[in-house]
C-alpha positions as CSV (number, residue, x, y, z in Angstrom):
1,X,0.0,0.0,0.0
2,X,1.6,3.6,-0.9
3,X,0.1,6.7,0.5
4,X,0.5,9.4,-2.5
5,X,0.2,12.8,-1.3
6,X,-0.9,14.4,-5.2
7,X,-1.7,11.4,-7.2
8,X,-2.3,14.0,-10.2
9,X,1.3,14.4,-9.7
10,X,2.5,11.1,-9.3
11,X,0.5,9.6,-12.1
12,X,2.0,12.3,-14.6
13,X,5.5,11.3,-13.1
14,X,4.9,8.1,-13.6
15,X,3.7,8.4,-16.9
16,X,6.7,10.6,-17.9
17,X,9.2,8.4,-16.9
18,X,7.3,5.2,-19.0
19,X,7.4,7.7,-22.3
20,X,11.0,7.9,-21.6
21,X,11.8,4.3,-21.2
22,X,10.5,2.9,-24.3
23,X,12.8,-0.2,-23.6
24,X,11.5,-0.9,-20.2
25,X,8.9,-3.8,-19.7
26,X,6.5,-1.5,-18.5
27,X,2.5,-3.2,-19.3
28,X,2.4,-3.9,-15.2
29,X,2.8,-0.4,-14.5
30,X,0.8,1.1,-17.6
31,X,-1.6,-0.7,-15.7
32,X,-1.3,0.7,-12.5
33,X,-0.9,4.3,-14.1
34,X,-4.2,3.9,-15.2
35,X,-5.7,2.8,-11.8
36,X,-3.9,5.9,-9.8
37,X,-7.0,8.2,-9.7
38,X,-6.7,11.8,-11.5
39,X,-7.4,14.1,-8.2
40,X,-5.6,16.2,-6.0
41,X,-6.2,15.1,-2.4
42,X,-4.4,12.4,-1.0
43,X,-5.2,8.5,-1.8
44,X,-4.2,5.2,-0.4
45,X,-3.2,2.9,-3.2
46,X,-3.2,-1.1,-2.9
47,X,-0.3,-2.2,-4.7
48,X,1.7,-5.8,-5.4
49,X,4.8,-6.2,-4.6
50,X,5.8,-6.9,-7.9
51,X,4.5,-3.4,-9.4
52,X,6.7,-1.8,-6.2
53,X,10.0,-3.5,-7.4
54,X,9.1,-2.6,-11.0
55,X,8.2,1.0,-9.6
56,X,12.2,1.4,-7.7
57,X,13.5,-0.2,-10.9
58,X,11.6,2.6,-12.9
59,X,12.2,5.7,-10.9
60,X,16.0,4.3,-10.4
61,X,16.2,4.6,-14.5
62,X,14.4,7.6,-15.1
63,X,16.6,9.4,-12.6
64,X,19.1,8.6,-14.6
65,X,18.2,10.6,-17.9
66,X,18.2,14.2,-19.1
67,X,14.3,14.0,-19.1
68,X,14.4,13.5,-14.9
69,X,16.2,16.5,-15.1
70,X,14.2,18.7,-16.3
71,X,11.2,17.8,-14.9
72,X,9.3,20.0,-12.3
73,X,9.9,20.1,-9.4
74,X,6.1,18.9,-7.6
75,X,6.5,15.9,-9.9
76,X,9.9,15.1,-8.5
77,X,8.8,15.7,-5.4
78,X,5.6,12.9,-5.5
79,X,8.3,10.1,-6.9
80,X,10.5,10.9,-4.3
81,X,7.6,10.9,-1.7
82,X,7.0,7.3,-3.1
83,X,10.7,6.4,-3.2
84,X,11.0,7.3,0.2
85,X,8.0,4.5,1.1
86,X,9.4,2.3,-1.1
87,X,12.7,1.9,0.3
88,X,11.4,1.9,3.6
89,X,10.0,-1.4,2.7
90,X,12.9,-3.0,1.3
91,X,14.8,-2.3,4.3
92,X,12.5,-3.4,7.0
């Protein structure tokens, strides 16, 4: 389960960093994209634990390119907000 402060954020994060990775296996989380609601107040999201490893794996890539760096900043902010939760699950 992820807690996403600004899924409107997140999901166009998300999204963003899918265009960029053509290469990456990506139908699992295409699929969750689509299930993150387009609103502004905070949601709970149920999620596998195979779409979190694919999630780190994604956001670790994306970081990675030019794109990332030129994102904005709020949209940063919400896969960072997940990346936090995320590793905080890996570790415990």
């Amino acid at each position: 389960m992820l807690f996403v402060r600004d899924p409107l954020c997140f999901k166009a994060s998300i999204s963003i960093s899918l265009e960029t990775l053509p290469h990456y296996d990506n139908s699992l989380l295409r699929e969750f994209v689509e299930s993150i609601p387009s609103s502004v107040g905070r949601v709970r999201l149920e999620t596998s634990p195979e779409v979190e490893e694919r999630l780190i794996s994604c956001m670790s890539e994306f970081k990675e390119t030019k794109t990332y760096h030129w994102l904005r900043e709020d949209f940063k902010n919400a896969l960072y907000d997940i990346e936090i939760q995320l590793n905080k699950r890996m570790v415990s």
